[in-house]
C-alpha positions as CSV (number, residue, x, y, z in Angstrom):
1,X,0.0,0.0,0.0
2,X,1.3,3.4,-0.8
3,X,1.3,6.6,1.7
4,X,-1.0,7.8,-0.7
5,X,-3.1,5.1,0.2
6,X,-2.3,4.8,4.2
7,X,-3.5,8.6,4.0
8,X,-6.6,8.8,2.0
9,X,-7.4,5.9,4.3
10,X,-7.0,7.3,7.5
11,X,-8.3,10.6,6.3
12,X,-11.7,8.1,5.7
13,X,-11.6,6.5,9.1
14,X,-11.6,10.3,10.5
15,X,-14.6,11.6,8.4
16,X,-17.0,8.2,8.6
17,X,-15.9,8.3,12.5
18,X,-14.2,5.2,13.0
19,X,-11.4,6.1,14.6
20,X,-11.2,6.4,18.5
21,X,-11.2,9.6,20.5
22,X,-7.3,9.8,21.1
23,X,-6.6,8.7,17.3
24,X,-8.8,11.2,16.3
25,X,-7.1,13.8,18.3
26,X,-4.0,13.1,16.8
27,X,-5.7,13.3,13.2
28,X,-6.9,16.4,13.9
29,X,-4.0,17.7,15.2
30,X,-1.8,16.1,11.9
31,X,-4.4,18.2,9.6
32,X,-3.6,21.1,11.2
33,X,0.0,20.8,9.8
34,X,-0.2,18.2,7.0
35,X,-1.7,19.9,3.9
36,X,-2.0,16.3,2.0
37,X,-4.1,14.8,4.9
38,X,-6.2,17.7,5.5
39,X,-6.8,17.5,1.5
40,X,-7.8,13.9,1.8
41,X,-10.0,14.7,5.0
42,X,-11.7,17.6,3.0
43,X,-12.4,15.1,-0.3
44,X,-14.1,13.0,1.8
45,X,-16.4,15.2,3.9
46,X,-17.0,16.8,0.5
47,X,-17.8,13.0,-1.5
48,X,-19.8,12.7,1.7
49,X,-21.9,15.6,2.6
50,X,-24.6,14.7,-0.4
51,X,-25.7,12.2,2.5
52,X,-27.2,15.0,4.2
53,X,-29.5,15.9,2.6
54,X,-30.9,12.7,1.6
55,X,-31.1,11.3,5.0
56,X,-33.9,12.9,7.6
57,X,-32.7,13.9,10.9
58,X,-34.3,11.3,13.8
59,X,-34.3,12.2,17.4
60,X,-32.5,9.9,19.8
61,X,-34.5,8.4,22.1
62,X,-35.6,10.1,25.8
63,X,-34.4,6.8,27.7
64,X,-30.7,6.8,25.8
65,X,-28.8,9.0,27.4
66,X,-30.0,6.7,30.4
67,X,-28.9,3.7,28.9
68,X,-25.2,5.3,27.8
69,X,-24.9,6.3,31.2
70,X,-25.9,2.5,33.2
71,X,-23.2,0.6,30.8
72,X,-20.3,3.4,31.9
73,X,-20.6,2.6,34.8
74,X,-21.1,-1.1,34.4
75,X,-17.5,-0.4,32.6
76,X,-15.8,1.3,35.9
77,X,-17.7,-1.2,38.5
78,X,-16.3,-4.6,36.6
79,X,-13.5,-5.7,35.0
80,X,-12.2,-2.9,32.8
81,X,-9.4,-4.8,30.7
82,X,-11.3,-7.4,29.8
83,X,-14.4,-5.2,28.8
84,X,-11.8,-2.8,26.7
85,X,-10.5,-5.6,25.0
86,X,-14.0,-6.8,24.3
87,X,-14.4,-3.4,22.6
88,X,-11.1,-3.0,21.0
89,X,-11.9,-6.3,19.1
90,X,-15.4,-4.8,18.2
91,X,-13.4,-1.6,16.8
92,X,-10.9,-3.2,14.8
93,X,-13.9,-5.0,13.2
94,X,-15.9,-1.5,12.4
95,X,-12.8,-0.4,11.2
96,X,-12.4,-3.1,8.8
97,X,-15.7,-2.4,7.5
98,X,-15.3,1.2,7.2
99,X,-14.1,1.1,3.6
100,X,-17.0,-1.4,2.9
101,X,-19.7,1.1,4.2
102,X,-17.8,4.1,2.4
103,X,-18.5,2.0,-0.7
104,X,-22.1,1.5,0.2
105,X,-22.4,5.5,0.8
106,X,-21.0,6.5,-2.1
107,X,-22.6,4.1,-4.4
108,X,-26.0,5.5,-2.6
109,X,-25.1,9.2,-3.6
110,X,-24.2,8.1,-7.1
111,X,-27.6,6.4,-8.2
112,X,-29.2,9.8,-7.2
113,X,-26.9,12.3,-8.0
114,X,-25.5,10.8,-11.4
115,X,-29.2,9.7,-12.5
116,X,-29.6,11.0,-15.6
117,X,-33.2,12.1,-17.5
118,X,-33.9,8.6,-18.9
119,X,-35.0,6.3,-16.3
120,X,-34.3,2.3,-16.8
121,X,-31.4,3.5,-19.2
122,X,-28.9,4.6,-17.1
123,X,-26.8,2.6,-14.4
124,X,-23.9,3.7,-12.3
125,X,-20.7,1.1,-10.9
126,X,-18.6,1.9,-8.2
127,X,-15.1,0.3,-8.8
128,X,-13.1,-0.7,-5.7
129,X,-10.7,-3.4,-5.1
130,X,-12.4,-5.7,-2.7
131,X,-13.2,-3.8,0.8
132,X,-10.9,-0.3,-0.2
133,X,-11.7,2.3,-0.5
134,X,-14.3,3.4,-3.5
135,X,-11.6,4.6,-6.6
136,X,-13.8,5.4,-9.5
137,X,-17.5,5.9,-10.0
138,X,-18.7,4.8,-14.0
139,X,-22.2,6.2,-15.0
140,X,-23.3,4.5,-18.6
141,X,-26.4,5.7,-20.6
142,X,-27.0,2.2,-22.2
143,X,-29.3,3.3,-24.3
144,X,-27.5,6.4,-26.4
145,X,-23.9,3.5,-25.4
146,X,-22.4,7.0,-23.6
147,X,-20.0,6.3,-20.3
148,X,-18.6,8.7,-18.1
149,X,-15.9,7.7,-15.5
150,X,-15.2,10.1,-12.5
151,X,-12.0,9.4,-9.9
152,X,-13.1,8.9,-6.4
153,X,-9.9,7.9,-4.0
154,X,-7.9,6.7,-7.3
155,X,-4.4,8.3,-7.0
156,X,-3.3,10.5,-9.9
157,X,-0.9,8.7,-12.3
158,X,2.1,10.7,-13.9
159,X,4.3,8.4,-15.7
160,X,1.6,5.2,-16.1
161,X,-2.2,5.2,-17.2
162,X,-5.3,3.9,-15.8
163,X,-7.5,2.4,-18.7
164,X,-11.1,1.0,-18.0
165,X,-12.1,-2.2,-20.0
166,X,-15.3,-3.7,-20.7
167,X,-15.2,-7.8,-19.1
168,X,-17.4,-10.2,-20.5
169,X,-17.8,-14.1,-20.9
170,X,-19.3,-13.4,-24.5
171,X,-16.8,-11.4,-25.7
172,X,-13.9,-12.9,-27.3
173,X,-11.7,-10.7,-25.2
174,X,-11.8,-7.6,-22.7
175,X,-12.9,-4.5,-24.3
176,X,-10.8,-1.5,-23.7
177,X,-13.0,1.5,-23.3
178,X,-10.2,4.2,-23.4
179,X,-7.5,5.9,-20.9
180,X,-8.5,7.7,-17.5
181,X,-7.4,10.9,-17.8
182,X,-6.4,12.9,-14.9
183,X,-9.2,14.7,-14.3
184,X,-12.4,15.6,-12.6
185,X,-14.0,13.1,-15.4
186,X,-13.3,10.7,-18.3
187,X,-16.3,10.6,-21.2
188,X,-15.9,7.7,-23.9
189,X,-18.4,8.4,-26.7
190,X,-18.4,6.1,-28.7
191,X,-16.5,2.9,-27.3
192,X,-19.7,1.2,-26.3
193,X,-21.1,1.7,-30.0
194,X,-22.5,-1.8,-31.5
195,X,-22.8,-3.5,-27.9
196,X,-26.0,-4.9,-27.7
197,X,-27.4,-3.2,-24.5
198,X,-27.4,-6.9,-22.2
199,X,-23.7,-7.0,-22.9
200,X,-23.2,-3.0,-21.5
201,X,-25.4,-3.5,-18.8
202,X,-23.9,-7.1,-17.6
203,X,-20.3,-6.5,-17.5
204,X,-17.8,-6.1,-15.3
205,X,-16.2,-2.5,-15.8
206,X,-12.4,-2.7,-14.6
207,X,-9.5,-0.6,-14.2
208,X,-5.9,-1.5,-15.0
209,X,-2.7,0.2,-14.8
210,X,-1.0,0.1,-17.8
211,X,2.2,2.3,-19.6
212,X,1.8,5.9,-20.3
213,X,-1.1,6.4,-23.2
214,X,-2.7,2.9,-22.6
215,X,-1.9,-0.9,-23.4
216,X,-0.3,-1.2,-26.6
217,X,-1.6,-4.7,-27.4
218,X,-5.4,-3.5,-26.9
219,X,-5.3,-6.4,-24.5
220,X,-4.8,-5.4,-20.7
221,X,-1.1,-5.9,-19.7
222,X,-1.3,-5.4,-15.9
223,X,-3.6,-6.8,-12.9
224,X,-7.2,-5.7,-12.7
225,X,-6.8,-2.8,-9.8
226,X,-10.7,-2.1,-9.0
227,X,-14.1,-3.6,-10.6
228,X,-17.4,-3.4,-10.5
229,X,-20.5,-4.2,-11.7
230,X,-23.6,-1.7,-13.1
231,X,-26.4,-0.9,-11.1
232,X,-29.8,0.7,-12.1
233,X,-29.8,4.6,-10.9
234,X,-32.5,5.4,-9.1
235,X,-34.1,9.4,-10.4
């Protein structure tokens, strides 16, 4: 894993709230003098914040604050270690997930905000490499076979190129769909052209890292990075 990577993770354990209250404090203190992490922490609280406005604010219950209260001092009446192990273990395990549900969230905000006019036409993937971090969002209108492809987490490349390919068992081969530019977003036109519409819309969409300008075979020559699959978006 790169730095880049250790960053734009931790930087996503801050915002989703992951981290515990001394980590955080030292994340919060880091940002204050660490332009690149309080970069990352900003991309994420601004990939994020659509959330808010889709979600209704609920109340906590009267009898909570109760309830919070009872189990501290359960904590500070029994056996501390083993009850902070207990949680530790419960921690680590929300932290592991953390990526996952950043995945979910974002692929929530895409459907709505990336849905286009044409509903039942349009689909959006999120591409990840298994539990990461989401690296690139790919919005496909199957019906006019357009596809836009908009960096998430993916780190900028400067001497290599990303280049997203089309992956299906009734192709003879994967389909290269062009080079990821660096920038806010990639539009193919016209690669999807003569796909019948069952093919788009049930194929993997994958992401390789291949020599400056894209694989010169037209076949992909390094390891599938992050993939994913379409899903209807919802208008």
């Amino acid at each position: 894993m790169s730095d880049f990577d250790d960053l734009d993770a931790l930087a996503g354990e801050y915002v989703l709230g992951t981290l515990d209250a001394s980590e955080r404090a030292v994340v919060a203190a880091r940002r204050q003098r660490e332009t690149p992490l309080d970069d990352a922490i900003t991309a994420w609280e601004a990939r994020l914040a659509p959330l808010m406005d889709e979600i209704a604010p609920v109340a906590p219950p009267d009898h909570l604050l109760d309830s919070i209260m009872s189990q501290i001092d359960g904590v500070a009446g029994g056996n501390e270690v083993a009850v902070l192990q207990r949680r530790l273990r419960t921690w680590r395990i929300a932290a592991l997930g953390a990526a996952a549900i950043a995945a979910s969230l974002v692929l929530f905000v895409a459907t709505r905000i990336l849905a286009p006019s044409r509903p039942g036409e349009n689909f959006v993937a999120v591409l990840q490499h298994g539990a990461a971090s989401p690296a690139f969002i790919v919005s496909v209108d199957v019906a006019a076979r357009t596809l836009t492809i908009r960096p998430v987490a993916a780190a900028p490349q400067t001497d290599r190129s990303y280049e997203l390919w089309l992956v299906n068992a009734r192709l003879r081969a994967p389909r290269s769909l062009g080079v990821v530019r660096n920038a806010a977003f990639t539009v193919a036109s016209s690669r999807l052209h003569g796909l019948p519409r069952n093919i788009v819309r049930d194929s993997t969409f994958a992401v390789t890292l291949e020599p400056l300008g894209g694989s010169p075979s037209g076949l992909p020559t390094g390891p599938i990075l992050y993939s994913g699959t379409l899903v209807q978006a919802t208008p």
